[in-house]
C-alpha positions in Angstrom: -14.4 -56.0 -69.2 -11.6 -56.6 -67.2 -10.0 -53.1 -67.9 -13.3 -51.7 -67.1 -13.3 -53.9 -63.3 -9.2 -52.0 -62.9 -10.6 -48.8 -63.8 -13.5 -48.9 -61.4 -11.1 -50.4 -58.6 -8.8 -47.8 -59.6 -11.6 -44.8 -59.3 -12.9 -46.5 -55.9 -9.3 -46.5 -54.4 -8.9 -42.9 -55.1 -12.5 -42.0 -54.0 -11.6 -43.9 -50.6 -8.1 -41.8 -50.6 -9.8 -38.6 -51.2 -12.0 -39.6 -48.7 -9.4 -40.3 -46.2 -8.1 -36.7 -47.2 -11.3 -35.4 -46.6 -12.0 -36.7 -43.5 -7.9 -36.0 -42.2 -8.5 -32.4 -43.2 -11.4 -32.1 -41.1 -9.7 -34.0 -38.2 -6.9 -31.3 -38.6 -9.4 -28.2 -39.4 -11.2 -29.8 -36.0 -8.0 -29.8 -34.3 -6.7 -26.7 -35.4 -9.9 -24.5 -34.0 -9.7 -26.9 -30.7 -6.6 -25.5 -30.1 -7.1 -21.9 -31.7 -9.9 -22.4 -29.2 -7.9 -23.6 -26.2 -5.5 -21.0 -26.7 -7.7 -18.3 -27.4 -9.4 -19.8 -23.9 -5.6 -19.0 -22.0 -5.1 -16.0 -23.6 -8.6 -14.5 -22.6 -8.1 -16.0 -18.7 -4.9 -14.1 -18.9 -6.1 -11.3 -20.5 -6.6 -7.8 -18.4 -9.1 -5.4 -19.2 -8.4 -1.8 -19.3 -8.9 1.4 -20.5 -6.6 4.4 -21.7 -7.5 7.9 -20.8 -6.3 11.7 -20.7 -6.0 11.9 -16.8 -7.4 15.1 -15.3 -8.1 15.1 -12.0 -11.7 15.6 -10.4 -12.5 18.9 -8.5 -11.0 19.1 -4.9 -13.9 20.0 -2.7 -11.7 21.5 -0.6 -9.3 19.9 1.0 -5.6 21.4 2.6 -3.0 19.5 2.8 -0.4 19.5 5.7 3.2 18.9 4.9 4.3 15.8 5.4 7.8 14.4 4.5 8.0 14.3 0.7 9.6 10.2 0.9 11.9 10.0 -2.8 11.5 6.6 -4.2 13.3 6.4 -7.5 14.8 9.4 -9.4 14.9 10.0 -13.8 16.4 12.2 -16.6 13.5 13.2 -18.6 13.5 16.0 -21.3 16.5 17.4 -19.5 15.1 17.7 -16.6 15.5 15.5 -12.8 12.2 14.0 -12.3 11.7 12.7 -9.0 8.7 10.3 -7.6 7.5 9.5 -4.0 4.5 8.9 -1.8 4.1 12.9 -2.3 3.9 12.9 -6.2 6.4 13.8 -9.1 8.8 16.5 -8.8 10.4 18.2 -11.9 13.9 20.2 -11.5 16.3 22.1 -13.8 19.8 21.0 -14.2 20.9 23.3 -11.5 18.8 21.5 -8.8 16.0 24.1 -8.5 12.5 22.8 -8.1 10.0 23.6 -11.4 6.7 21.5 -10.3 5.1 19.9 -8.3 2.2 17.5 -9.5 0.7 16.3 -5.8 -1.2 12.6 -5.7 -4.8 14.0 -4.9 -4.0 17.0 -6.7 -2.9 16.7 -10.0 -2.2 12.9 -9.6 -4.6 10.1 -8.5 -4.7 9.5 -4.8 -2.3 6.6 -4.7 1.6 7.1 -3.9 4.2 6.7 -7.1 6.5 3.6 -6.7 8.6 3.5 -9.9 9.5 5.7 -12.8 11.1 4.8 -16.3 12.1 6.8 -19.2 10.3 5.0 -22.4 8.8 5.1 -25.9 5.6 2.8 -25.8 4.4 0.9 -28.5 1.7 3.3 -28.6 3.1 6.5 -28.7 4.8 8.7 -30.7 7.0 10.1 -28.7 9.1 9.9 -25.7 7.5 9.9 -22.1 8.2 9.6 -18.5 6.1 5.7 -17.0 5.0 6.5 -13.4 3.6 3.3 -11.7 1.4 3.9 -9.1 0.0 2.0 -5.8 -3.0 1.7 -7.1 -3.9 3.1 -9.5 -2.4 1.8 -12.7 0.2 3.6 -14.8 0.7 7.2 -16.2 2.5 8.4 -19.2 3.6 11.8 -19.0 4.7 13.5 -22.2 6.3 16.4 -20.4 2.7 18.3 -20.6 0.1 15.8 -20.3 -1.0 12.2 -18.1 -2.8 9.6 -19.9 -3.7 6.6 -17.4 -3.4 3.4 -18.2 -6.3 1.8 -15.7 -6.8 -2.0 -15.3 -10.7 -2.1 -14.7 -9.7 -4.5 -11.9 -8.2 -3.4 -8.2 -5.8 -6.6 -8.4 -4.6 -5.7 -11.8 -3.4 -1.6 -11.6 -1.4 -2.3 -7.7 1.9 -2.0 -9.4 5.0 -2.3 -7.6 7.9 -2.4 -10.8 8.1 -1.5 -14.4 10.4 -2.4 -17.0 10.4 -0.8 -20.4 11.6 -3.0 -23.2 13.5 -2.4 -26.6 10.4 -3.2 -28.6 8.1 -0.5 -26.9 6.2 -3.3 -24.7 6.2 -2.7 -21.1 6.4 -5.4 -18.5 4.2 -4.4 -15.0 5.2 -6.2 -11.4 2.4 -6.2 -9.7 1.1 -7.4 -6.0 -0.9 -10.4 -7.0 -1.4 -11.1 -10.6 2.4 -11.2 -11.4 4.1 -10.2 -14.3 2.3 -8.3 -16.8 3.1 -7.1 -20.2 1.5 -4.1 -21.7 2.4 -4.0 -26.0 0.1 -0.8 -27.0 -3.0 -2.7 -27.2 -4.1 -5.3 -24.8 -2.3 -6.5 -21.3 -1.6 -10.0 -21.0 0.0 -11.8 -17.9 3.8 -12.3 -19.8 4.0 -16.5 -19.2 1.7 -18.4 -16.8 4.7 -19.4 -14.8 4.7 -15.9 -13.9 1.1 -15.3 -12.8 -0.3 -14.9 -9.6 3.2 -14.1 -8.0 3.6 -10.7 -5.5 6.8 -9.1 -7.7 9.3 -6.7 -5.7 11.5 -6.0 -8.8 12.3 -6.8 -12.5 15.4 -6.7 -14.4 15.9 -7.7 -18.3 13.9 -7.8 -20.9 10.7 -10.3 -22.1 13.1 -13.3 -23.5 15.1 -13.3 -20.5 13.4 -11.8 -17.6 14.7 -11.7 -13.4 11.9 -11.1 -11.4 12.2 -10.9 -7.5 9.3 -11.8 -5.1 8.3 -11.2 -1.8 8.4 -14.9 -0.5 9.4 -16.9 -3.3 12.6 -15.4 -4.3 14.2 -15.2 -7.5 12.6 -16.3 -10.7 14.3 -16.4 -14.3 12.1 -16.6 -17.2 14.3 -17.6 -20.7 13.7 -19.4 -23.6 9.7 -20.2 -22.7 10.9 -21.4 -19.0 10.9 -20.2 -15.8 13.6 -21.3 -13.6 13.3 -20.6 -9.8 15.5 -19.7 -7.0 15.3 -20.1 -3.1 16.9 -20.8 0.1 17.5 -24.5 -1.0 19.5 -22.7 -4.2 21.5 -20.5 -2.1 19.7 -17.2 -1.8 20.5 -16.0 1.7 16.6 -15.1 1.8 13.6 -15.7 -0.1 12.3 -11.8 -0.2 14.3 -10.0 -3.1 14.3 -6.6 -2.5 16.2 -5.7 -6.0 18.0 -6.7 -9.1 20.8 -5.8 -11.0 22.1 -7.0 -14.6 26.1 -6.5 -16.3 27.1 -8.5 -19.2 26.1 -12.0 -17.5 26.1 -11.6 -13.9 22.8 -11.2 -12.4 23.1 -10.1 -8.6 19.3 -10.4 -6.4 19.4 -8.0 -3.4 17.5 -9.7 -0.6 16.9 -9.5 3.0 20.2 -10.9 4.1 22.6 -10.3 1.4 22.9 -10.5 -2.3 22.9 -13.2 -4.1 25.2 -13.6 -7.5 24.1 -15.4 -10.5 26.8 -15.7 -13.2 25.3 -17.2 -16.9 22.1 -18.2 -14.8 23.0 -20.3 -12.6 23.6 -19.2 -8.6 27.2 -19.0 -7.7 27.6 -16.7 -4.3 26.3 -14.3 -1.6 27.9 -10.4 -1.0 27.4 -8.3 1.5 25.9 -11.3 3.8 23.4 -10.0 6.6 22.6 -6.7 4.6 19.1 -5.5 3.6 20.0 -4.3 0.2 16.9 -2.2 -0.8 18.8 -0.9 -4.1 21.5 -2.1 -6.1 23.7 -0.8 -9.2 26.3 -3.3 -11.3 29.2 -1.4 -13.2 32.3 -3.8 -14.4 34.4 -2.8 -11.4 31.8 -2.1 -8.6 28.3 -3.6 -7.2 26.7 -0.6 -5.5 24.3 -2.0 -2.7 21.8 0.2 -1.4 20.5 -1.1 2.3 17.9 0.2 4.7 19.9 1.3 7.7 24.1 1.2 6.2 23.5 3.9 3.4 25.4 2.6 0.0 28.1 0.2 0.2 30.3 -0.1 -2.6 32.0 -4.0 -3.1 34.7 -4.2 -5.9 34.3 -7.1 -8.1 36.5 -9.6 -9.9 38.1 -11.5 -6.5 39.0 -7.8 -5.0 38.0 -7.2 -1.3 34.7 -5.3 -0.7 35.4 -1.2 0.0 34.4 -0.1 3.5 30.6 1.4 3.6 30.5 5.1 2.1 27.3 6.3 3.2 26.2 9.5 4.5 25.3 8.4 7.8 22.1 8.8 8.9 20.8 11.0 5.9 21.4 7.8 3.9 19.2 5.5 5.4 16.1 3.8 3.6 18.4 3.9 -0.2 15.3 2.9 -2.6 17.8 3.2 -5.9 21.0 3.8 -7.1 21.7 4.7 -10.3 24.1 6.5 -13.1 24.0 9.6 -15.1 26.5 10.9 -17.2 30.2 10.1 -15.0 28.3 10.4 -11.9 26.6 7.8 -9.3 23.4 8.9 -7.5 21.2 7.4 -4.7 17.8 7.7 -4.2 17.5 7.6 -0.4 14.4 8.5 1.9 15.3 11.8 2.8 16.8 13.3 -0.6 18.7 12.5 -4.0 22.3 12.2 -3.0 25.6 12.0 -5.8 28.7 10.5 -5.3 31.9 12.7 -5.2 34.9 12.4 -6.9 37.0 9.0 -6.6 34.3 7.7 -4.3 35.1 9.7 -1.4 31.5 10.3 0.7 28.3 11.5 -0.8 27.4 15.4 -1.6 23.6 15.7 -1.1 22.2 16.9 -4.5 18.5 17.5 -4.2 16.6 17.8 -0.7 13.3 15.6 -0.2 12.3 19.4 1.6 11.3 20.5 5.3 7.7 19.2 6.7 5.5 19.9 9.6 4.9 16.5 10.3 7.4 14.0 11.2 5.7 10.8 9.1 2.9 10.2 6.3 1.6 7.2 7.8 -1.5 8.4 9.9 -3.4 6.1 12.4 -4.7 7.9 14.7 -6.0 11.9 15.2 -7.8 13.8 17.9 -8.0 17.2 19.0 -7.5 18.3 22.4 -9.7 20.8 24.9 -6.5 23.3 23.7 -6.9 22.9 20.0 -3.7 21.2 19.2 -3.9 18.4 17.0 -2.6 15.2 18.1 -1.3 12.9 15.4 -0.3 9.2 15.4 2.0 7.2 13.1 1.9 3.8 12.3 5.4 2.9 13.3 6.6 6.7 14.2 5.4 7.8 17.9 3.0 10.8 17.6 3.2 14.8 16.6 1.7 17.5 18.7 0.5 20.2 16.8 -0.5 23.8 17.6 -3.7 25.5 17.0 -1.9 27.5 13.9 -0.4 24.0 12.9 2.9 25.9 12.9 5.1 24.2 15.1 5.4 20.6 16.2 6.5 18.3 19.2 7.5 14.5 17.8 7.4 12.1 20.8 9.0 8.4 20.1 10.0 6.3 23.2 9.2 2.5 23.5 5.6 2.9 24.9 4.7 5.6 22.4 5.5 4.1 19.1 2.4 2.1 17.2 -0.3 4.4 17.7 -3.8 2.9 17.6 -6.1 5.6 19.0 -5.7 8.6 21.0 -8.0 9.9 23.7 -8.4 13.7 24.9 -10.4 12.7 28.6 -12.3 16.1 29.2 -13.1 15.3 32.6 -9.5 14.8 33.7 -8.3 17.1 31.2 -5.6 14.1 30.1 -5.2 12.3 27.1 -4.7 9.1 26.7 -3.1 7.0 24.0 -3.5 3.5 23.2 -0.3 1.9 21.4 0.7 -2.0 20.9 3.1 -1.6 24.0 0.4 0.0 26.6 -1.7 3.1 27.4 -0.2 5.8 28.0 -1.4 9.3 29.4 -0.4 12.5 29.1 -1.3 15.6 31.5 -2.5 19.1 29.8 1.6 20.4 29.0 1.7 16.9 26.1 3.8 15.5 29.2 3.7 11.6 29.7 1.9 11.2 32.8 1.7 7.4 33.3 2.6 4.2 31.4 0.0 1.6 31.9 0.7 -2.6 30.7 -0.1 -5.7 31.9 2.1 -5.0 34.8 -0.6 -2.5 36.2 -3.3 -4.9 35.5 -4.6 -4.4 31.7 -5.0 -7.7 30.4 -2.7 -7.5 27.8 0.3 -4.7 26.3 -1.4 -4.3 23.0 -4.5 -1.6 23.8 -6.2 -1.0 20.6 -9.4 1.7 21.8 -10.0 3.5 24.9 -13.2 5.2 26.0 -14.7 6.7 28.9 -17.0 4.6 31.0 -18.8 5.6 33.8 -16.4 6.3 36.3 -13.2 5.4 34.5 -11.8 3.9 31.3 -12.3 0.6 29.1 -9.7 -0.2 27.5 -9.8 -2.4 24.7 -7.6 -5.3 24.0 -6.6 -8.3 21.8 -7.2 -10.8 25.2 -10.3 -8.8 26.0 -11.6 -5.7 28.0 -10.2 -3.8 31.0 -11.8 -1.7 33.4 -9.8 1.0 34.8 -11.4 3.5 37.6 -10.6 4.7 41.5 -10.4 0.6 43.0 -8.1 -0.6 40.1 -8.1 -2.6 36.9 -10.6 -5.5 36.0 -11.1 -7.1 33.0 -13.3 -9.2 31.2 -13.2 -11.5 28.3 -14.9 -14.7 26.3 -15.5 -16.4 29.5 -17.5 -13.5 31.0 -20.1 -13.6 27.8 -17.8 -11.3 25.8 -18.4 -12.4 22.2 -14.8 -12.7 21.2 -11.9 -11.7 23.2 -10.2 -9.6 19.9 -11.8 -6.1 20.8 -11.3 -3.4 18.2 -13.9 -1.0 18.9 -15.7 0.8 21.4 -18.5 3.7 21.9 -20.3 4.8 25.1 -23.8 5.9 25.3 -24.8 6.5 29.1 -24.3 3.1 31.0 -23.7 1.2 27.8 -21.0 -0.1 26.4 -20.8 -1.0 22.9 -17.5 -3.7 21.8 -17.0 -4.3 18.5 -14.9 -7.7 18.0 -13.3 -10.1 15.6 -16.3 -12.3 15.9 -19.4 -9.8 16.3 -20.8 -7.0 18.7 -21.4 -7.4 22.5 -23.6 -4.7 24.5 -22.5 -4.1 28.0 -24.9 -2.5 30.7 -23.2 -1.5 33.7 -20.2 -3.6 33.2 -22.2 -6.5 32.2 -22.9 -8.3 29.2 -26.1 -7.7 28.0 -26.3 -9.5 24.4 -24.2 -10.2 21.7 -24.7 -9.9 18.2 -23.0 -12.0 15.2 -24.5 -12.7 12.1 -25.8 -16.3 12.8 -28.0 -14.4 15.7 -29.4 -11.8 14.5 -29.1 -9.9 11.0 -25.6 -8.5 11.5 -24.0 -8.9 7.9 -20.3 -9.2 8.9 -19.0 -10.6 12.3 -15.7 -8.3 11.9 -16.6 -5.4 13.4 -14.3 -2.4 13.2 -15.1 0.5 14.4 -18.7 1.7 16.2 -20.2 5.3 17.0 -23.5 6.4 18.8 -25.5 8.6 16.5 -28.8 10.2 18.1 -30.9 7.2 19.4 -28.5 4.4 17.4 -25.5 3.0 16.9 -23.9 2.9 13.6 -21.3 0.2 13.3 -18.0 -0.2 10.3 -17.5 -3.4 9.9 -14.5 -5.4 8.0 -16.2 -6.6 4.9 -19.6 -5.4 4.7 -19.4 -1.7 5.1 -21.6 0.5 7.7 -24.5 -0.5 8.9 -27.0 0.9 11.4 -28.2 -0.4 14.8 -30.9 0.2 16.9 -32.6 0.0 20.2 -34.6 -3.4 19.0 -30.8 -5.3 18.3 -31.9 -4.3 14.7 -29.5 -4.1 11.7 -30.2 -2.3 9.0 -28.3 -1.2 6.1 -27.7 2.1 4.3 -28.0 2.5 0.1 -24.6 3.9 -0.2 -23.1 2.8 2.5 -23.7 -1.0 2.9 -21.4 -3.4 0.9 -18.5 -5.2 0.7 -16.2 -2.8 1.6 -13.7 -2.6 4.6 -14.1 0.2 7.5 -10.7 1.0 8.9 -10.2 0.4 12.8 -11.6 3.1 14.9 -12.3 5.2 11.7 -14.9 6.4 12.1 -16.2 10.7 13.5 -19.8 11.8 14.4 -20.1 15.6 14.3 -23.4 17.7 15.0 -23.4 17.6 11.1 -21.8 14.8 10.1 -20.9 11.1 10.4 -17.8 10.4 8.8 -16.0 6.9 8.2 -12.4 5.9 6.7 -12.2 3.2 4.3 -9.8 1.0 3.0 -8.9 1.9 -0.6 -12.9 3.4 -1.0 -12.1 7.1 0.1 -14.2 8.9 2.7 -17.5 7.9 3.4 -20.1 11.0 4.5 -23.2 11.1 5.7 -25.2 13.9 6.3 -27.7 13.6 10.0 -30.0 15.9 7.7 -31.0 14.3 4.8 -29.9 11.0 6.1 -27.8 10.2 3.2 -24.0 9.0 2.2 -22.1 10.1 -0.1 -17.9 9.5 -1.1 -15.1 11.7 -1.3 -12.2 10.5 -3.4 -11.0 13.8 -5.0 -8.4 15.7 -3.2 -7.5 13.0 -0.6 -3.5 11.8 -0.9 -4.6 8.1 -0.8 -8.2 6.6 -0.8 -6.9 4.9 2.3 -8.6 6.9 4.8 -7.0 5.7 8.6 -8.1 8.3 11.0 -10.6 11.1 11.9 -10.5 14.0 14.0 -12.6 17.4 14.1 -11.8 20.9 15.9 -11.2 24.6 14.8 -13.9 24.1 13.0 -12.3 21.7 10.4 -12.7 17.7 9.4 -8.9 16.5 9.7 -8.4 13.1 7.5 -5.5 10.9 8.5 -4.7 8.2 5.6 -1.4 6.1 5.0 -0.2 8.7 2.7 -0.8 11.9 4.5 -2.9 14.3 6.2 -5.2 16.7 4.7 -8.0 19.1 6.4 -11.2 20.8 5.4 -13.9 23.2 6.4 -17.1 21.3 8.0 -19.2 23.4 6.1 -17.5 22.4 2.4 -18.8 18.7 3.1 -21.6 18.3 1.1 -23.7 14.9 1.2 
């Protein structure tokens, strides 16, 4: 009895222990697929969607381009060849320096310039290939005869600005907003969440110990699971890194002011203080700093004093990389590949970025003149005067006629006038500057953004409001005369009205007067942002900064169009009406058409150097499109809605 009573106690204790197992198993099992779950949870938030694909380019509808300076960016050996990338495209050359191809963005490329090239074998291929990394548009892998695209589904994830091919076939993407990325043949994660989110300028390592440079947060170093960062308050002469360089275990982070040294992690000095170094090469004996203005400048290491500069003068200005091949040292500036010559005497110029018509690829402003000559404005480079053949051209750069917002051919006076950040200035029918207008003269402020004719003079448009310029003088106008916002963009002219588009809605003048104003808590006007504004027929069609193009009529009506409505950006003042046509630039959607017949809109991607469209102008009997990557033309009658 009593042995039965141990033996029951004995089977109860290891029922209850089994029990216990039990029940810890399914704890664990529980906890396991929490945290399977949890990190299946991170890995899908950091997960990027994508596809691959054989790029081929759609069909060009038409358009021609107009040279414009080809810009080199970075330079690679590939199949024993020079491959050369740029806002332009990819250029392939022989050993002896004589150009093979040329695969044009728009063309044979997507419309988005190429920022970065690397020589790598991916984890899925087979074979060698030749990474471009693209603006926007993701990546490309060319195999000497064919692109596949690698395409982020998402506009945040494919704006690339560095790549980095690693040992193991992975490939680890800088990119504007979501950081670093890692691409291993099958899916693209973000590499560590302490890397996410960040805007990366350059990358240098490998995945297990990683330098990446930012544009405002400096220098970060990812190792051992960790990111360790670097600033100002550690000694970096400024927080945007513009480069990075590795040997042995010195890391040197080229910055806005200088270049910072790192030696076994840990910050230890500045070079080269006050330089922009844009580029930089390590070798055991010499750091080679590339800078924006001071061509290459070569220091010698281990407590030697730094060598005087040795660039080329002017031709070695804007230095994006610098590099070795073989026994030689090249740079990759703006304006052409150039090689070091023997013992580090001067630079010999080794391949030729080429000759252009136009003097910049940054368009902002077009128009056409009672002559025909096409006027063309740059961003941050003056403006070109073309001829009717678009043969021959007259650059003008002074410190009134630099940013170019909008140009104006005035029929009546046979002038035109151009409106720049530093004042209006007009020229008489030689392309001769016949007046400098600023706040001095009575416009309300330097910065004039449109100008239009109005009744008997000009408006002028302005970040502090309007001005009125005719025969008695200037007067201007802003918030406190009823002007809906003092930020003017925009303006169009039907008769004695006067239509402003603002930063904070639309205001209708009548005879110099406010009439109404229009913002979206008023009246049905989708977006106060308005951009850029055209009379067409009996309306008003209006681009706004967020909500597309939308239509406006006689009633203070908005309505919107199919196509054409959304949440999109029109870009200042881009925007042409044509018998035919009505024709808006977008930013980053391409070219927005609609036909007056049909009433429709369609797009127009293909054939355009960057979906960036930033100016308009017609003439000759051709549609001109300005965008910040070029300039390109086509016949009216090829655009088909």
């Amino acid at each position: 009895m009593q042995r039965r009573s141990i033996v029951s106690v004995r089977q109860t204790v290891a029922a209850g222990f089994l029990l216990v197992l039990a029940l810890g198993g399914l704890v664990v099992w529980r906890a396991s697929r929490a945290l399977h779950s949890a990190s299946g949870d991170v890995r899908a938030e950091h997960e990027i969607r994508f596809f691959v694909r054989l790029f081929a380019p759609g069909a060009n509808p038409g358009f021609e381009g107009i040279s414009s300076p080809a810009v080199f960016f970075q330079a690679a050996r590939f199949q024993h060849h020079v491959y050369v990338a740029g806002p332009a495209g990819l250029f392939e050359y022989d050993p002896e320096g004589n150009l093979l191809r040329q695969y044009a963005v728009g063309r044979e490329l997507p419309g988005s310039s190429l920022i970065a090239l690397a020589p790598a074998v991916l984890a899925d291929s087979h074979e060698p290939e030749l990474i471009l990394a693209t603006a926007g548009d993701g990546l490309l892998a060319f195999n000497g005869r064919d692109f596949r695209q690698i395409f982020p589904y998402v506009a945040d994830d494919r704006a690339v600005t560095a790549i980095l091919p690693a040992p193991s076939g992975h490939l680890l993407i800088g990119t504007k907003k979501r950081g670093v990325l890692v691409y291993d043949g099958k899916q693209i994660t973000v590499l560590h969440p302490t890397l996410d989110g960040l805007y990366v300028t350059a990358l240098t390592g490998n995945e297990s110990d990683l330098w990446v440079g930012t544009l405002n947060r400096g220098v970060l170093h990812f190792h051992a699971g960790e990111t360790d960062s670097f600033s100002e308050q550690q000694g970096l002469p400024d927080p945007q890194v513009l480069s990075l360089a590795i040997f042995g275990d010195v890391t040197y982070a080229g910055t806005a002011a200088g270049v910072a040294v790192f030696t076994g992690g840990r910050f230890s000095r500045v070079l080269a203080p006050g330089v922009l170094a844009t580029a930089l090469l390590a070798t055991r004996s010499q750091l080679y700093v590339g800078s924006e203005d001071q061509g290459v400048i070569a220091i010698a290491l281990e407590g030697r004093h730094p060598n005087p500069n040795i660039g080329a003068g002017s031709q070695m200005s804007e230095v994006h990389q610098v590099f070795t091949s073989g026994d030689s040292v090249f740079a990759v500036a703006r304006s052409g590949l150039y090689r070091m010559n023997r013992h580090a005497f001067g630079w010999q110029e080794a391949l030729p970025a080429g000759t252009a018509i136009l003097s910049d690829r940054n368009i902002s402003a077009l128009a056409m003149d009672t002559s025909g000559r096409l006027w063309v404005g740059y961003f941050d480079r003056g403006l070109d005067l073309l001829t009717s053949d678009n043969s021959r051209v007259r650059h003008i750069e002074d410190e009134h006629v630099f940013c170019v917002n909008r140009i104006f051919p005035d029929s009546k006076s046979n002038t035109v006038g151009v409106a720049t950040a530093n004042g209006l200035v007009r020229f008489d029918s030689q392309g001769s500057v016949q007046q400098v207008l600023t706040r001095a003269d009575g416009i309300i402020a330097d910065h004039v953004t449109d100008v239009a004719a109005y009744r008997d003079g000009l408006a002028l448009a302005t970040p502090a409001g309007l001005t009125f310029l005719d025969a008695s003088g200037a007067r201007s106008m802003y918030a406190f005369h009823g002007l809906v916002n003092n930020h003017v963009y925009a303006l169009a002219v039907s008769g004695d009205q006067l239509l402003a588009g603002t930063l904070g809605g639309i205001s209708l003048l009548d005879k110099g007067a406010v009439l109404v104003n229009y913002t979206t808590t008023t009246s049905n006007l989708k977006h106060n942002w308005t951009t850029a504004v055209v009379r067409v027929g009996d309306e008003w069609m209006v681009g706004t900064y967020g909500a597309g193009i939308l239509g406006l009529d006689a009633s203070g009506h908005f309505r919107s169009f199919e196509t054409a409505s959304g949440q999109f950006e029109v870009n200042p003042n881009a925007m042409l009406v044509t018998p035919s046509y009505v024709l808006a630039g977008t930013l980053g959607k391409g070219l927005y058409v609609y036909d007056r017949q049909t009433g429709r809109w369609s797009v127009i991607q293909n054939g355009l150097p960057s979906s960036n469209v930033t100016a308009l102008a017609a003439g000759n009997g051709y549609i001109y499109i300005g965008t910040d990557n070029g300039l390109v033309r086509i016949p009216e009658q090829k655009l088909h809605s």
